[in-house]
C-alpha positions as CSV (number, residue, x, y, z in Angstrom):
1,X,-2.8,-7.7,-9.4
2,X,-3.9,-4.9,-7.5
3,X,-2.2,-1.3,-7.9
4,X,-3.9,1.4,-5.0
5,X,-3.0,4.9,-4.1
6,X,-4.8,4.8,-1.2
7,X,-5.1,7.7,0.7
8,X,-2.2,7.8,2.9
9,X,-1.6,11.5,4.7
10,X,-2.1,11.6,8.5
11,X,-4.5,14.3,10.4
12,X,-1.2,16.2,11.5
13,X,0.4,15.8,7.9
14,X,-2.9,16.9,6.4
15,X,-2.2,20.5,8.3
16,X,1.1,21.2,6.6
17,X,0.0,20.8,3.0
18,X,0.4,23.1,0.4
19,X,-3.2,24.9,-0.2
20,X,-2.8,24.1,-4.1
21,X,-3.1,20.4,-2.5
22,X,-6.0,21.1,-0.4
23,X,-8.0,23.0,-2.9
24,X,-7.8,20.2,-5.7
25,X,-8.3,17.2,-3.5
26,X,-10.9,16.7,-1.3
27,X,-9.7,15.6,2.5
28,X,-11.2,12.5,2.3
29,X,-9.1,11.1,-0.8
30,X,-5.8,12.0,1.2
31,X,-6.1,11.5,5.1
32,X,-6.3,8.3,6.5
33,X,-6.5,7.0,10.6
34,X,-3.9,4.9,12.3
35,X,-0.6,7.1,10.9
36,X,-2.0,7.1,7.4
37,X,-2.6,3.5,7.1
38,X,-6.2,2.4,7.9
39,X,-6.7,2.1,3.7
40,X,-3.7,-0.4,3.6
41,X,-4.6,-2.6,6.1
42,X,-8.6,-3.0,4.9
43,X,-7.0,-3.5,1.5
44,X,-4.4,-6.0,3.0
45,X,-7.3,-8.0,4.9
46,X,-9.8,-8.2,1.9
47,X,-7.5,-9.3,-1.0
48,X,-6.6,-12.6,1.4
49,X,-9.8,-13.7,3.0
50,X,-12.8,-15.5,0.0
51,X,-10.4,-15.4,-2.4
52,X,-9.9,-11.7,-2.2
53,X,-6.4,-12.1,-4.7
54,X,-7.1,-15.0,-7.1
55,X,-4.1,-17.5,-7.2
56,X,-2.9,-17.5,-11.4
57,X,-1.1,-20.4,-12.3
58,X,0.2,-18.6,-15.3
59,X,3.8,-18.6,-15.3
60,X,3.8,-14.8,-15.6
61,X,2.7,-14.4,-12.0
62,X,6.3,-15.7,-11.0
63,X,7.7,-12.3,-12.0
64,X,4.4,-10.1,-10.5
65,X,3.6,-8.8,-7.6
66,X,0.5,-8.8,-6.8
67,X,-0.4,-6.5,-4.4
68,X,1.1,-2.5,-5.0
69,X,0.4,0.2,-2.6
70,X,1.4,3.9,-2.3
71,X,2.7,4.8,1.0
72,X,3.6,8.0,2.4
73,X,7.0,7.2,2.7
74,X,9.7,5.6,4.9
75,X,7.3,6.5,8.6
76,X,4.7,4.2,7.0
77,X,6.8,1.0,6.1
78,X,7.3,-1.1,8.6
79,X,3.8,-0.7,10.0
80,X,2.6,-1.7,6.3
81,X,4.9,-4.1,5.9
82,X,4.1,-5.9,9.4
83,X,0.6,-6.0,9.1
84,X,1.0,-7.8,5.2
85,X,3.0,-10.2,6.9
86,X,0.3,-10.9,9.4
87,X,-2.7,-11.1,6.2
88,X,0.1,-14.2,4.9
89,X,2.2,-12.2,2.7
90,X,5.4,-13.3,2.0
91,X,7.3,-11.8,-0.7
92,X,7.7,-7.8,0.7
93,X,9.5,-5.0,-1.0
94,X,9.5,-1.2,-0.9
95,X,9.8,0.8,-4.0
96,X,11.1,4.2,-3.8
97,X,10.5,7.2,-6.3
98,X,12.6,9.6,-8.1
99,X,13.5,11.8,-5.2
100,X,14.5,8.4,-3.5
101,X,11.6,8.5,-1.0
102,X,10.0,5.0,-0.7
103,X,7.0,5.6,-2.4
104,X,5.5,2.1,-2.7
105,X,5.1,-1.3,-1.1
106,X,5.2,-4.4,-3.1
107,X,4.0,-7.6,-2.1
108,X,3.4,-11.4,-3.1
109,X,1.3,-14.0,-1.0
110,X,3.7,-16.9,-2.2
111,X,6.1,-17.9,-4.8
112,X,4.6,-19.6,-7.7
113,X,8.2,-20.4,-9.3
């Protein structure tokens, strides 16, 4: 399984956070090119090409995801979601957070069940 809070905030985004943000994380750990989502799509591409996500056979995998990435929220899902679907993922969900924001995007390359 991989878990990943890549960085997700866009260049225009980046602008309109708080400075208490700014100050304790450096830019490059938040902002990412193409609307936030460069990260997710390198991660996306490597974890299915030479083995990238290795296949279990465990019957625990049934129940796991195996791929789990922060977004930004709802702008960010259907780009994320489209491009998993092109790298062969199958099983897609979106998880949302407390304040009901989605907050994550869940994915499986197949079914093992």
């Amino acid at each position: 399984m991989i878990l990943s809070n890549p960085p997700y905030v866009t260049n225009e985004e980046y602008k309109t956070l708080k400075d208490d943000v700014k100050l304790w994380e450096d830019k490059i750990a938040l902002v990412a090119e193409k609307d936030g989502t460069a990260f997710h799509e390198r991660i996306a591409y490597h974890t299915t090409r030479n083995n990238g996500l290795l296949r279990f056979k465990d019957s625990i995998q049934n129940y796991l995801p195996q791929l789990i990435m922060e977004i930004g929220g709802s702008h960010q899902v259907r780009k994320v979601i489209n491009y998993l679907k092109s790298c062969g993922f199958k099983h897609l969900e979106v998880w949302r957070d407390a304040a009901k924001k989605d907050r994550c995007v869940v994915a499986k390359l197949q079914n093992f069940g």
